[in-house]
Biopython code that builds the backbone (N, CA, C, O; Angstrom):
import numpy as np
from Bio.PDB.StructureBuilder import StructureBuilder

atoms = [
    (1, "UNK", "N", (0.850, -1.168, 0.000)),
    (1, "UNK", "CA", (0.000, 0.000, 0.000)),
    (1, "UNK", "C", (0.903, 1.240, 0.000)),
    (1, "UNK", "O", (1.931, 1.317, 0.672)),
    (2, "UNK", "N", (0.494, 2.087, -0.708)),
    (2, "UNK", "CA", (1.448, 3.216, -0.927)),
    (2, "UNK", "C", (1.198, 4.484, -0.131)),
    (2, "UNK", "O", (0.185, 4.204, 0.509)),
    (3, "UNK", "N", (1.521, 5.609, 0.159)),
    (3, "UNK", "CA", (1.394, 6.453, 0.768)),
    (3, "UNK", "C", (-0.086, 7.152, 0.458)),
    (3, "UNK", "O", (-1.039, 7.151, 1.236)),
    (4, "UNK", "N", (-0.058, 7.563, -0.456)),
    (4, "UNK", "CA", (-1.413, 7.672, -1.122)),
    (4, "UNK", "C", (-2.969, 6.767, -0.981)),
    (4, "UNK", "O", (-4.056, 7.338, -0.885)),
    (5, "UNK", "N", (-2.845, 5.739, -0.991)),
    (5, "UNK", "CA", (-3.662, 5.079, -0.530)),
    (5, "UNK", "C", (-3.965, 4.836, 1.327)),
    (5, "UNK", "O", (-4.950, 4.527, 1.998)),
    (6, "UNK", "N", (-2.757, 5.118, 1.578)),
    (6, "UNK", "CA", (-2.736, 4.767, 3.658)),
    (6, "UNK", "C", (-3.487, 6.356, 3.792)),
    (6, "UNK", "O", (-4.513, 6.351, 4.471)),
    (7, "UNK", "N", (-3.172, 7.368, 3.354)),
    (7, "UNK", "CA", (-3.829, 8.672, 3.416)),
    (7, "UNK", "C", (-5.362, 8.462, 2.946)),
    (7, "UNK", "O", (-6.185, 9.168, 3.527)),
    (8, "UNK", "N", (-5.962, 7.336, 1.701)),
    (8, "UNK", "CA", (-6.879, 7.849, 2.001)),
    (8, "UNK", "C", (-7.969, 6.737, 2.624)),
    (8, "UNK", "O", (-9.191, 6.635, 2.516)),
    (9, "UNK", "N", (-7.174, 6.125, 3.172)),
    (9, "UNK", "CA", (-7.556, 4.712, 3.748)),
    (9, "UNK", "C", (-8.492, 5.993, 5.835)),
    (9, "UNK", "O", (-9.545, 6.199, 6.439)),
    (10, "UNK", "N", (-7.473, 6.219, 5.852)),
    (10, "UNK", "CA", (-7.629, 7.320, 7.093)),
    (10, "UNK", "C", (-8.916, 8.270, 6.704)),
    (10, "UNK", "O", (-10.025, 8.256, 7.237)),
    (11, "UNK", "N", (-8.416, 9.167, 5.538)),
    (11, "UNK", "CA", (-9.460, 10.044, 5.545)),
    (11, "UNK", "C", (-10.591, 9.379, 5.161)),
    (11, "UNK", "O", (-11.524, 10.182, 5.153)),
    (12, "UNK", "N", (-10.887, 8.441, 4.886)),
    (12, "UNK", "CA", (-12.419, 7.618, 4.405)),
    (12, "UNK", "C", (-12.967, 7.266, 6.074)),
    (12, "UNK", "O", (-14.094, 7.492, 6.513)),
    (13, "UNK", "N", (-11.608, 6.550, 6.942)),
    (13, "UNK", "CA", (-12.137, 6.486, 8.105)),
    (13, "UNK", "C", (-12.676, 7.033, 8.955)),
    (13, "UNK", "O", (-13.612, 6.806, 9.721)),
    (14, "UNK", "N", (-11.633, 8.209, 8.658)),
    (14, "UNK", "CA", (-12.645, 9.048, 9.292)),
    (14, "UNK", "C", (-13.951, 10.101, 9.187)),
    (14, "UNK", "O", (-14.698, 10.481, 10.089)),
    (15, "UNK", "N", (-13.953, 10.398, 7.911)),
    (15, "UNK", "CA", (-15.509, 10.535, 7.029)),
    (15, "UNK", "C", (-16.359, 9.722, 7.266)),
    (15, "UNK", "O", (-17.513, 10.085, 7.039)),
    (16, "UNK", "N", (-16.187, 8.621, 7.692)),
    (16, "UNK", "CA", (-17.326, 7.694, 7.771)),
    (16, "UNK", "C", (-17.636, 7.336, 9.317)),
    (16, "UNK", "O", (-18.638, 6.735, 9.706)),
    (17, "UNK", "N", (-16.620, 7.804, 10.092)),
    (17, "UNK", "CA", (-16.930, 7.785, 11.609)),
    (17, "UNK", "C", (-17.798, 8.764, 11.956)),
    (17, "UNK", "O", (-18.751, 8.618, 12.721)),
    (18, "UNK", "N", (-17.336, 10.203, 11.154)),
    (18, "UNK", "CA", (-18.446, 11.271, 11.422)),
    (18, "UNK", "C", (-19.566, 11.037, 10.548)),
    (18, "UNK", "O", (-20.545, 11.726, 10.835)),
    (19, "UNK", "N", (-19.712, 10.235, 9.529)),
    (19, "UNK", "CA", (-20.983, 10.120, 9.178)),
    (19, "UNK", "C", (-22.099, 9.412, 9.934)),
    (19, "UNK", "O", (-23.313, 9.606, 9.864)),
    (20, "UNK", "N", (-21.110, 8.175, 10.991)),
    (20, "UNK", "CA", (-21.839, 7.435, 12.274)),
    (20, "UNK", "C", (-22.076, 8.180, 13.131)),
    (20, "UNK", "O", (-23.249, 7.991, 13.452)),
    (21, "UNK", "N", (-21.546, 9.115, 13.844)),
    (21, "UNK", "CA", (-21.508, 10.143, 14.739)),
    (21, "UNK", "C", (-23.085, 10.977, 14.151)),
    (21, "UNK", "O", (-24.052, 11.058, 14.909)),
    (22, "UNK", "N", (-23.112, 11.445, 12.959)),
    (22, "UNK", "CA", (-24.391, 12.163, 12.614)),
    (22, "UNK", "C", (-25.172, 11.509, 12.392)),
    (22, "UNK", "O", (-26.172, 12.062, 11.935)),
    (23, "UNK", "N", (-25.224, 10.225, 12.532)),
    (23, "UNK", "CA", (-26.468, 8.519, 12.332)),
    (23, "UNK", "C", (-27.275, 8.927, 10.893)),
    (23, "UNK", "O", (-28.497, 8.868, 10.753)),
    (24, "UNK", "N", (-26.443, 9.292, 10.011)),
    (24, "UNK", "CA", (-26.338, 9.151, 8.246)),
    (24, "UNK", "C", (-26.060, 7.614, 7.954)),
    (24, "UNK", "O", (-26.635, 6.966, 7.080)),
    (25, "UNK", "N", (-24.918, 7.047, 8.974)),
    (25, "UNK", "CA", (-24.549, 6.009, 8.193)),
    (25, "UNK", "C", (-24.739, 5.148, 9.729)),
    (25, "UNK", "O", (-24.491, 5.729, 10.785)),
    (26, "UNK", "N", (-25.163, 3.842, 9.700)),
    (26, "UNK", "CA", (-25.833, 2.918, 11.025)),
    (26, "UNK", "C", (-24.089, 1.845, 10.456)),
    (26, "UNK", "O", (-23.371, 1.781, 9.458)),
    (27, "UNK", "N", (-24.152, 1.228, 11.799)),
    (27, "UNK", "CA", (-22.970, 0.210, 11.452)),
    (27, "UNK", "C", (-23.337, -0.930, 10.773)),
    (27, "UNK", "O", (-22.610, -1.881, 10.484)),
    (28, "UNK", "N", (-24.827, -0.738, 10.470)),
    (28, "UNK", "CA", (-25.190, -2.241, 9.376)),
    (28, "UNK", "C", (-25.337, -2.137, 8.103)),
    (28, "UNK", "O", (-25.766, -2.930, 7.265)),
    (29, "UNK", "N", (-24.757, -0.592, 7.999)),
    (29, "UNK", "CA", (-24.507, -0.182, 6.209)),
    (29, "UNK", "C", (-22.924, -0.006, 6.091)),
    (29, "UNK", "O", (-22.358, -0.135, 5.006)),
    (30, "UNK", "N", (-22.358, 0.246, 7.072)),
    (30, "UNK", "CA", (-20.669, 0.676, 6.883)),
    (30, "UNK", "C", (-20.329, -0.115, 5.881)),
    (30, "UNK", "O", (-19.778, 0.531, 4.989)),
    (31, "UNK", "N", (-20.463, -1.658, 5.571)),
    (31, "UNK", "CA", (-19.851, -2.166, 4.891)),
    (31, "UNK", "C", (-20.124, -1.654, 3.302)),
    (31, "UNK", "O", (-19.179, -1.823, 2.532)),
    (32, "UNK", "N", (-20.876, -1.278, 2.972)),
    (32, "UNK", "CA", (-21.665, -0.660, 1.819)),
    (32, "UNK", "C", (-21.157, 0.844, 1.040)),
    (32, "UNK", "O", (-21.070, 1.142, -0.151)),
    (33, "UNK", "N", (-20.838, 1.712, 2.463)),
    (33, "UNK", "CA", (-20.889, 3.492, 2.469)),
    (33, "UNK", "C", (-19.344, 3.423, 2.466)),
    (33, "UNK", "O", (-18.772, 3.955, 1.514)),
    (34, "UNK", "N", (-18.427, 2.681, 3.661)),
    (34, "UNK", "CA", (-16.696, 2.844, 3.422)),
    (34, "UNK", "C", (-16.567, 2.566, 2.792)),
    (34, "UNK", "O", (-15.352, 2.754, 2.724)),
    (35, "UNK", "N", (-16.952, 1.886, 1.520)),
    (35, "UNK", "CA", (-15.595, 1.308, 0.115)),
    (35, "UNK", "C", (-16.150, 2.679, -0.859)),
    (35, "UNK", "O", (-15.236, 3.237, -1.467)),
    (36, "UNK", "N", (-17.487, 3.238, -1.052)),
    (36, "UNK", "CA", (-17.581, 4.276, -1.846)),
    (36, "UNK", "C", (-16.891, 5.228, -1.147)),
    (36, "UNK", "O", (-15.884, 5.702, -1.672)),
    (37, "UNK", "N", (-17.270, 5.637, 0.046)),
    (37, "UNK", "CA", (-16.155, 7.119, 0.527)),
    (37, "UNK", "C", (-14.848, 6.613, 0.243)),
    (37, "UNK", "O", (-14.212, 7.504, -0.321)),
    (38, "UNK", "N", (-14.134, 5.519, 0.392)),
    (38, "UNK", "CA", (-12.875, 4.924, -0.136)),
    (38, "UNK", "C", (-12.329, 5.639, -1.116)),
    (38, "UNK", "O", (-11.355, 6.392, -1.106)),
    (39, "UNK", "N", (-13.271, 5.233, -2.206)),
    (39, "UNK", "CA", (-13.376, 5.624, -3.606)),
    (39, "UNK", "C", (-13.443, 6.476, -4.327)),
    (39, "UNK", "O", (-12.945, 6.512, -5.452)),
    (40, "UNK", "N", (-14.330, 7.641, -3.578)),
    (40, "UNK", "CA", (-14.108, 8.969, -3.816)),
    (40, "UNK", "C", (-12.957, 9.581, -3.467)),
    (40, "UNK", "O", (-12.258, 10.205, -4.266)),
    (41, "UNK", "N", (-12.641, 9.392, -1.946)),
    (41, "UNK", "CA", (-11.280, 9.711, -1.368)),
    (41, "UNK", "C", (-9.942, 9.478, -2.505)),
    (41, "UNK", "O", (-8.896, 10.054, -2.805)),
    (42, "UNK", "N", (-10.356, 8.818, -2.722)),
    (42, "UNK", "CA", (-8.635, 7.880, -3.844)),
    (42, "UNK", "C", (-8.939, 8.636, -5.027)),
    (42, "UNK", "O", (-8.047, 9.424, -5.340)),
    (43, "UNK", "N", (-10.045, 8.614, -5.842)),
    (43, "UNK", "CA", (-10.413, 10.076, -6.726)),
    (43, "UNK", "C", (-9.929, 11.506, -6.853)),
    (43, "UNK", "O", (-9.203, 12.070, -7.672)),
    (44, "UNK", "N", (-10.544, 11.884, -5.821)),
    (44, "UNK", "CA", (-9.972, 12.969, -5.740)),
    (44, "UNK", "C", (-8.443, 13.477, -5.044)),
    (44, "UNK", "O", (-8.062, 14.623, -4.809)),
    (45, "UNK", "N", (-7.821, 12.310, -4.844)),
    (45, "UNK", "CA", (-6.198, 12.310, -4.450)),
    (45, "UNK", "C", (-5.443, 12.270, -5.698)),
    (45, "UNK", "O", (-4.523, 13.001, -6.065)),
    (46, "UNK", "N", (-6.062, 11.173, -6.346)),
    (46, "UNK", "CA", (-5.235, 11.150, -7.537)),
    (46, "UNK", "C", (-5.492, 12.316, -8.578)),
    (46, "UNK", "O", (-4.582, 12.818, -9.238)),
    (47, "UNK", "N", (-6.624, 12.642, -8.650)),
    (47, "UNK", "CA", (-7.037, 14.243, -9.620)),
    (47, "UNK", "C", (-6.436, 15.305, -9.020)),
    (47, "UNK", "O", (-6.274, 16.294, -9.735)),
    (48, "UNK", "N", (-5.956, 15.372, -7.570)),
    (48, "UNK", "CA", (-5.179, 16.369, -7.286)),
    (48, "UNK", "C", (-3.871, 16.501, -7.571)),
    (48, "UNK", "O", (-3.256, 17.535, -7.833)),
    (49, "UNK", "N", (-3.230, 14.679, -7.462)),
    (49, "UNK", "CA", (-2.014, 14.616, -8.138)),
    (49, "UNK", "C", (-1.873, 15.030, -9.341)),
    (49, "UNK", "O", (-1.140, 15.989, -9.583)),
    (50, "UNK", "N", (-2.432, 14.492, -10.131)),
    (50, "UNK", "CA", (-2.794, 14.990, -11.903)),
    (50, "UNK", "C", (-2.619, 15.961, -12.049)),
    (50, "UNK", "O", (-1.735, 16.315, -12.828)),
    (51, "UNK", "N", (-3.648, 17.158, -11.128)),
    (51, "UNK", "CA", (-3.363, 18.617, -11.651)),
    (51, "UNK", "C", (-2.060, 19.110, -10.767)),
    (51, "UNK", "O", (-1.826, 20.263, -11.130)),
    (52, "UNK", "N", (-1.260, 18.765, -9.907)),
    (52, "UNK", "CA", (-0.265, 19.615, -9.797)),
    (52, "UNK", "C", (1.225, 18.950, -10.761)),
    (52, "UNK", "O", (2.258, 19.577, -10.995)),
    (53, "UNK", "N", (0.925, 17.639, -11.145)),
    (53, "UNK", "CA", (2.021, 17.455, -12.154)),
    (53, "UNK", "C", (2.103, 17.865, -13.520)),
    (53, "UNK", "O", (3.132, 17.799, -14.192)),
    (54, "UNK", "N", (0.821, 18.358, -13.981)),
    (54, "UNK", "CA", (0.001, 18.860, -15.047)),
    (54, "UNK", "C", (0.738, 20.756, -14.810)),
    (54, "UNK", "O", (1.366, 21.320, -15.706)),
    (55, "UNK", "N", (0.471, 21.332, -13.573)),
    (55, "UNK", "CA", (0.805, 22.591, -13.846)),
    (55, "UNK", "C", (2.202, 22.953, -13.484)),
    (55, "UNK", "O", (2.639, 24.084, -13.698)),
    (56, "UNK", "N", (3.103, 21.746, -12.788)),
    (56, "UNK", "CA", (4.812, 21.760, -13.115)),
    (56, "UNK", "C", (5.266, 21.824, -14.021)),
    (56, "UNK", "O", (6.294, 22.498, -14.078)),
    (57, "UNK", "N", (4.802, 21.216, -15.147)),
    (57, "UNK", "CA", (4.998, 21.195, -16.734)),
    (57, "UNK", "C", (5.418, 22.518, -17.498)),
    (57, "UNK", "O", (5.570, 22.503, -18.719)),
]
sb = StructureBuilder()
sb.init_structure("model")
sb.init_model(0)
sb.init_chain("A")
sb.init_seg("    ")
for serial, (resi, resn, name, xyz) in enumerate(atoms, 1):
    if name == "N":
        sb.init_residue(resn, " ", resi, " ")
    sb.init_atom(name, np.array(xyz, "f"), 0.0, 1.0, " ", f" {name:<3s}", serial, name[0])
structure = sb.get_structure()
């Protein structure tokens, strides 16, 4: 697992703890709601990478 992914392994965790905290998300959907916040998280890490190697150029 690479740095990038352990970062957004965390920030999904914890997006989705406060989504339990605001009872949006019950612990009998977590399995369902963490792999999409996952997913978005890793999205928009890598589109951020993209655009700052994009405007080093």
């Amino acid at each position: 697992m690479d740095k990038e992914q352990k970062e957004a392994l965390l920030v999904a965790k914890e997006l989705t703890a406060k989504f339990i905290e605001a009872r949006s998300v019950s612990p009998s959907n977590f399995g369902e709601v963490f792999p999409a916040v996952y997913n978005v998280v890793c999205k928009a890490i890598r589109e951020h990478t993209q655009n700052e190697t994009d405007t080093k150029q």
